[in-house]
C-alpha positions in Angstrom: 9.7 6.7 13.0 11.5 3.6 13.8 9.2 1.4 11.9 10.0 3.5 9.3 13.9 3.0 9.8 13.9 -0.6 10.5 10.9 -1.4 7.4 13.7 0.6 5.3 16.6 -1.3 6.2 15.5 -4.5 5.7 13.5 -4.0 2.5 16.4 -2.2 0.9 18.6 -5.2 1.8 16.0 -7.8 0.7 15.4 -5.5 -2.9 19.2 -5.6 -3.3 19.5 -9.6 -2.6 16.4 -10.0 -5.2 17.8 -7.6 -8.0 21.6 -9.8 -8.0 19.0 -12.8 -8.4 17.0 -11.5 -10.9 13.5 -12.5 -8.4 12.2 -9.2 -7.6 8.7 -9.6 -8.7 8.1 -13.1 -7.3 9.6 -12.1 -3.9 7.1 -9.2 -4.0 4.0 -11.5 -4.9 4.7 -13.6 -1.8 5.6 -10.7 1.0 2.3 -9.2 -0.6 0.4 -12.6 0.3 2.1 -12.6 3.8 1.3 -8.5 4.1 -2.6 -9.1 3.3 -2.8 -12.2 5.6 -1.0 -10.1 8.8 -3.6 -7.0 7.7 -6.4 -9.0 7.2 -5.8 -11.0 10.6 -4.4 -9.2 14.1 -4.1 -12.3 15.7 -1.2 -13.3 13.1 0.4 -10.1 12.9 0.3 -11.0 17.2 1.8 -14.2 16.5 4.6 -13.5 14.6 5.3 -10.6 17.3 5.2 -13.1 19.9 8.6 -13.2 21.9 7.2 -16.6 23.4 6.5 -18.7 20.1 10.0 -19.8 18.4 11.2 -18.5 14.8 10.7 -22.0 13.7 7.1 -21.9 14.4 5.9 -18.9 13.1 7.3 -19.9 9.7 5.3 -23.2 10.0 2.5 -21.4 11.0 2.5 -18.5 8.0 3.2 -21.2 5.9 0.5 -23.1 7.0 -1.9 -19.9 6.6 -0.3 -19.6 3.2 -1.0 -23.3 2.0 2.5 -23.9 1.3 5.9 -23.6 1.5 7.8 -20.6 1.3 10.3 -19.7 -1.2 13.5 -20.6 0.7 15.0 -16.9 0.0 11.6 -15.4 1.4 11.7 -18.1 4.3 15.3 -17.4 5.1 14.6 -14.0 5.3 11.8 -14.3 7.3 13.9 -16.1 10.1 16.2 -13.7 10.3 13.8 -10.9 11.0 12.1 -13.1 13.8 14.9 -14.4 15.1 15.7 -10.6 15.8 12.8 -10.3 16.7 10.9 -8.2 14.2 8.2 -10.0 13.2 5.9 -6.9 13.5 7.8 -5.2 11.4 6.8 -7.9 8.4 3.9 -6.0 6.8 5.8 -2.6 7.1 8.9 -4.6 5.3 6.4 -6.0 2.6 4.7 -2.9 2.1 8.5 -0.9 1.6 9.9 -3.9 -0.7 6.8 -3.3 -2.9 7.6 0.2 -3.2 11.4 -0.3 -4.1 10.5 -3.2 -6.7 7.8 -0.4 -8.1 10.8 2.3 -8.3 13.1 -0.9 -9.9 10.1 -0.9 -12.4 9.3 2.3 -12.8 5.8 1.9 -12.3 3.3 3.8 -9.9 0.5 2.7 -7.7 -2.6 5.1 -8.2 -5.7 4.7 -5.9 -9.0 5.6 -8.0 -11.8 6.4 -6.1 -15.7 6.7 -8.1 -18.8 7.4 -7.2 -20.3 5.0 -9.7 -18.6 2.1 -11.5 -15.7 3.2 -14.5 -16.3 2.0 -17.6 -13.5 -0.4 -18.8 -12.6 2.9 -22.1 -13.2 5.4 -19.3 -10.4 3.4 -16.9 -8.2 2.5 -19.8 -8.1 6.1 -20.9 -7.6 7.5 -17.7 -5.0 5.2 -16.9 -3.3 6.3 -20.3 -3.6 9.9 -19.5 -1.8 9.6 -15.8 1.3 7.1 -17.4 1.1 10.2 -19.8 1.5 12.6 -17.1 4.0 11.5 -14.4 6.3 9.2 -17.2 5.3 5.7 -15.0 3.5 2.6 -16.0 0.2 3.1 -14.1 -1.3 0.6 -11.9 -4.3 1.3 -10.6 -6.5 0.5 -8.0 -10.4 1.4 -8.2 -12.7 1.9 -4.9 -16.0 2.8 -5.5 -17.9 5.2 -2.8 -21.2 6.4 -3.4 -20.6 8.7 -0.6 -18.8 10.8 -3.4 -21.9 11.4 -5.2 -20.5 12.3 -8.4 -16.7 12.4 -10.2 -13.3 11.3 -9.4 -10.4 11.2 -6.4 -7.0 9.9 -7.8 -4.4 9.7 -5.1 -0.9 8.8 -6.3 1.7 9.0 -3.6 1.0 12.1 -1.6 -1.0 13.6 -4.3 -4.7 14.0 -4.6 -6.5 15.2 -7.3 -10.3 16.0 -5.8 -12.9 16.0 -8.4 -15.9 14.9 -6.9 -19.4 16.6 -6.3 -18.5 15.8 -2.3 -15.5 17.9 -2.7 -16.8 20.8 -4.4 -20.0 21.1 -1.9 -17.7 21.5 0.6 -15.8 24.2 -0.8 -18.8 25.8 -1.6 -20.2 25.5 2.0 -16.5 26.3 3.3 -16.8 29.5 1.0 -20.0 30.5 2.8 -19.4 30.5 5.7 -15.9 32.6 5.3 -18.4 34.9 4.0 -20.9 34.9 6.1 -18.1 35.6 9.2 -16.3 38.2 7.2 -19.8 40.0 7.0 -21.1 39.3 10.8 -17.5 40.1 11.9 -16.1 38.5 14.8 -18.3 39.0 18.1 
């Protein structure tokens, strides 16, 4: 709850400094670059939790990970939050800016997820048929999982839409055995 709260706060405050500066996109491009880094490494998201290693540091060091400098806005920001020391809260901030600058937008993140490979007209149209249905700019994501054995899962927000072969077996089964224990009874 209060990664929530703090993740909130300061991406609400960073949104609002990049929408007066007209830089909400490219402040979103680099905390997503910083957010995959911290996800994609423990021992950084450590790091820049550490209460031992200096602000100062930890900016050299991401920036070093990074290949380069920092904007100065993001940098700036970036102090502040470890010299307060919430540098664990980074990828939560990142993750709830990217949400705001989506709202700013008006554009939705959906999560596709095929058994086999889309074709590019069977994405496209798909794509065109959700911005059709919730009023948003669509931007997908695609994961294939054979695991689904056939058909689509589309997850956007806290929505699911569960169309796959997977899915329906295990109604099915799930239907079968209600069945089958409504007809034995409880023993």
């Amino acid at each position: 709850m209060l990664t929530g709260a703090v993740a909130n706060r300061y991406a609400r405050a960073l949104v609002s400094y990049a929408k007066e500066h007209g830089v909400v996109d490219e402040i979103a491009q680099e905390l997503e670059k910083i957010r995959g880094l911290m996800e994609a490494s423990k021992e950084l998201s450590q790091f820049l939790a550490s209460p031992v290693v200096t602000p100062d540091q930890k900016l050299q060091a991401l920036e070093g990970v990074l290949g380069g400098a920092l904007r100065p806005d993001v940098a700036r920001f970036l102090k502040l939050m470890l010299e307060r020391g919430r540098g664990a809260y980074i990828a939560s901030v990142a993750l709830r800016y990217q949400e705001l600058a989506d709202e700013i937008h008006g554009r939705v993140r959906v999560e596709i997820e095929t058994a086999q490979p889309l074709a590019e007209a069977d994405l496209d149209q798909l794509v065109r048929r959700l911005t059709e249905a919730c009023g948003k700019t669509v931007v997908p994501k695609v994961i294939e999982n054979p695991a689904l054995v056939a058909g689509v899962r589309i997850q956007m927000g806290h929505r699911v839409l569960d169309a796959t072969t997977a899915n329906a077996l295990r109604q099915f089964r799930d239907s079968l055995l209600a069945r089958a224990v409504r007809k034995e009874g409880i023993r």
